[in-house]
C-alpha positions in Angstrom: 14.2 -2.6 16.3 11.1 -3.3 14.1 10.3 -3.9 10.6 8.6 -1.1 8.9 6.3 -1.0 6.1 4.7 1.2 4.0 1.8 0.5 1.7 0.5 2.2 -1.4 -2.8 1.9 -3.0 -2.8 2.7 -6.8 -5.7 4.5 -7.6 -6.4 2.3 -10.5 -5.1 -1.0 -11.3 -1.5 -1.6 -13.2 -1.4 -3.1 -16.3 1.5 -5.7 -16.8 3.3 -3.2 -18.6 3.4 -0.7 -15.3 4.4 -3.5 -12.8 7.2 -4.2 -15.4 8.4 -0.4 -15.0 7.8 0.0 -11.1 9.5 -3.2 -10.7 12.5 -1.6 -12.3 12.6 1.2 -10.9 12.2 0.1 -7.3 14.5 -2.4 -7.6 17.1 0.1 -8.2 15.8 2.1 -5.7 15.7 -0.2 -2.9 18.8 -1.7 -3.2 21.0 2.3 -3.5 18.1 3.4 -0.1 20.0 5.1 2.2 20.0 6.6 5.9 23.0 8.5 6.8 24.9 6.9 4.9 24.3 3.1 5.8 22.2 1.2 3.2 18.7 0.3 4.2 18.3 -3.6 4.5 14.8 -3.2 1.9 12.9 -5.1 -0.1 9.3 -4.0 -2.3 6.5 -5.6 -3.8 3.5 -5.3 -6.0 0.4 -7.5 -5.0 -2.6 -7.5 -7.1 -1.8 -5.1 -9.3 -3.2 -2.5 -7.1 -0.8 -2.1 -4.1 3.3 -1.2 -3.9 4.6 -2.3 -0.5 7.7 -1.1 0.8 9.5 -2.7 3.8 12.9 -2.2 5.8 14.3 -4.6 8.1 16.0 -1.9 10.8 18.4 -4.5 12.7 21.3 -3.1 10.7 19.7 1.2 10.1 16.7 2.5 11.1 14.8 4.6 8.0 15.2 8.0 9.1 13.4 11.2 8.1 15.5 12.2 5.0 15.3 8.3 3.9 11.3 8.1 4.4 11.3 11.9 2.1 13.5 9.9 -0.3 11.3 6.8 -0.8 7.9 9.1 -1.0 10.1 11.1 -3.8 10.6 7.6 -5.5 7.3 6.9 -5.2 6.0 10.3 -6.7 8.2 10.5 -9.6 7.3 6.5 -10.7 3.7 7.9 -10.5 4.5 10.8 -12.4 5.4 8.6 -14.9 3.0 6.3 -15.0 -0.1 8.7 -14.5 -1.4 7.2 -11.4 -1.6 8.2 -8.1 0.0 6.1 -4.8 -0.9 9.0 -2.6 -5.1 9.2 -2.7 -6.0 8.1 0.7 -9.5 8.4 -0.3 -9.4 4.9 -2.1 -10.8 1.7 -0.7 -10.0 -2.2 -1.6 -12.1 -4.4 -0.9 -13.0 -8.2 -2.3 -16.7 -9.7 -3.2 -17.6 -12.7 -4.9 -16.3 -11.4 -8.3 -12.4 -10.7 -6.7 -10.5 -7.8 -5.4 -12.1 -4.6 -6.5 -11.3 -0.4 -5.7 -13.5 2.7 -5.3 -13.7 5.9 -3.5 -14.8 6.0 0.3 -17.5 7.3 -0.4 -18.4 4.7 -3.0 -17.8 2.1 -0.2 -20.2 4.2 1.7 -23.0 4.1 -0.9 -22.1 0.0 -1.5 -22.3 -0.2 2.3 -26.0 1.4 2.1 -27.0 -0.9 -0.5 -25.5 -3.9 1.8 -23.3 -4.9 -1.3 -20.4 -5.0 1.6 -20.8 -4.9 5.1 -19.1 -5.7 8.0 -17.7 -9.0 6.9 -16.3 -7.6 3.5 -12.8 -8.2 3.0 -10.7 -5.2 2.8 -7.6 -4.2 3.0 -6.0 -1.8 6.2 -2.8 0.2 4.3 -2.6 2.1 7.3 -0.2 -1.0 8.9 2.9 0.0 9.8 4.8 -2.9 10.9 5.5 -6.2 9.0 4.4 -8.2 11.8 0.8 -6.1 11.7 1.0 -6.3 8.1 1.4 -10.8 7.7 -1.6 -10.8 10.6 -4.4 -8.2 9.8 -3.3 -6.4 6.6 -6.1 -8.2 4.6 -9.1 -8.5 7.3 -12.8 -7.9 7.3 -14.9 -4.5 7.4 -15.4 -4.7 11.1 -12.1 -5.1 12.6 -10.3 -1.9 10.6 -10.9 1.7 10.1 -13.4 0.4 7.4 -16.1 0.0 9.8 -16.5 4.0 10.0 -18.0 3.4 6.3 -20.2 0.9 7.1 -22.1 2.4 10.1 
């Protein structure tokens, strides 16, 4: 048994108003999560105003198909709400002197060109899966993640 996790990238930064909202509605949702039936042992958060991190604990029930539909349902109607989007896979994180900052892949490219981040540039992987993955290399440099594809 593992602990899964799933991470969303806003396509924009929240406002303290929006984490107020998600953090209502996903603590509801996490704590009524179900798989066949069982609850789901799950927790969320919100980091930097950019990313929602969801995370099950599968000692007791493993998430299952219909409970992984059910969270990405979640997930899209909180976004409908707020008008953002958790599902672009398009958008990059990355920090520079100035702090965490967000653009398009191919703005990362164009930054790349210009050597504004390279391949020690913090960034952030959200294609982690596991919570053990995510506490060791969630947050780690251009080179060692998918991220060096944009910097070649």
């Amino acid at each position: 048994m593992s602990n899964r996790i799933w991470i969303y990238q806003a396509d924009r930064f929240l406002s303290a108003s929006e984490n107020d909202t998600i953090n209502s509605f996903m603590s509801q949702f996490v704590e009524n999560w179900q798989a066949h039936g069982v609850g789901l042992d799950a927790s969320f958060e919100l980091r930097n105003n950019l990313f929602l991190i969801l995370k099950v604990k599968e000692e007791k029930q493993e998430a299952t198909g219909c409970s992984i539909d059910a969270s990405v349902h979640a997930i899209k109607e909180i976004q409908e709400q707020l008008g953002l989007n958790f599902f672009n896979r398009q958008r990059v994180a990355y920090v520079d002197e100035q702090g965490l900052k967000e653009c398009s892949m191919a703005e990362f490219k164009s930054l790349a060109k210009t050597g504004t981040v390279g391949a020690d540039t913090r960034v952030f992987n959200n294609t982690i899966t596991s919570v053990e993955e995510f506490e060791k290399n969630w947050e780690t440099t251009a080179q060692l993640s998918w991220h060096k594809m944009l910097i070649g």
